[in-house]
C-alpha positions in Angstrom: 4.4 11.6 -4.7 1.1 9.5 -5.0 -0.2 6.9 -2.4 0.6 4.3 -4.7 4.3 5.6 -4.7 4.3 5.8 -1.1 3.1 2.5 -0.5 5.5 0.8 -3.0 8.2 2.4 -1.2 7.4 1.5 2.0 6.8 -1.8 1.3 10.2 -2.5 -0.3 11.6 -0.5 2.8 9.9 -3.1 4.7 11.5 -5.8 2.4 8.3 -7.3 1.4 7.2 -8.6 -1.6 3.5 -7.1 -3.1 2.4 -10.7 -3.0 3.6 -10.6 1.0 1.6 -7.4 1.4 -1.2 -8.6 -0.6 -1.8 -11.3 1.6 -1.1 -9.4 5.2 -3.5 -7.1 4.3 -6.0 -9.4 2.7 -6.2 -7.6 -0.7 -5.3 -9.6 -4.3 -1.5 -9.0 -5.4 -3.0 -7.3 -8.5 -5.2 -5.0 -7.0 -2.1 -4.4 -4.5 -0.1 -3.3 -7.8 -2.9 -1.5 -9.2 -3.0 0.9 -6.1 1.1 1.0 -6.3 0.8 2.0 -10.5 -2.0 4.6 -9.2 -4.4 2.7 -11.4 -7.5 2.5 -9.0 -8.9 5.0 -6.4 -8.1 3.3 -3.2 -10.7 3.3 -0.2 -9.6 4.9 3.0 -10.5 1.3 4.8 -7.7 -0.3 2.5 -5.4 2.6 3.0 -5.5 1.7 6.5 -5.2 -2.1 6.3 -1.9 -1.3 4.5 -0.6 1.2 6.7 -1.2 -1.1 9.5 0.5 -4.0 7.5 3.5 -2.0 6.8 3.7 -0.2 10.8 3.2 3.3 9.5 1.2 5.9 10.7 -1.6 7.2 7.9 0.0 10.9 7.5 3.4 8.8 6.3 1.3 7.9 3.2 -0.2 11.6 2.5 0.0 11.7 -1.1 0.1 14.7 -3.3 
């Protein structure tokens, strides 16, 4: 699975919208689904802001 996979998933575990994300970790929604659909190389500092968002530790979004 991808890191964009991995964060889609875990944000609709979490019951939140990418909009809801977006905001919470201070990113636009479409950059948000542009990192979900794997269509931009996300920074490690974003990675994080999202993981810290969602309440998951950073090897729970190891992609492949």
């Amino acid at each position: 699975m991808t890191i964009g996979t991995l964060i889609r998933e875990a944000r609709k575990a979490a019951g939140w919208s990418q909009q809801e994300l977006a905001k919470h970790a201070a990113i636009s929604q479409q950059y948000l689904s542009n990192i979900e659909n794997d269509h931009v190389d996300v920074s490690l500092r974003i990675v994080l802001r999202i993981a810290k968002e969602l309440d998951l530790d950073l090897n729970q979004l190891k992609g492949d």
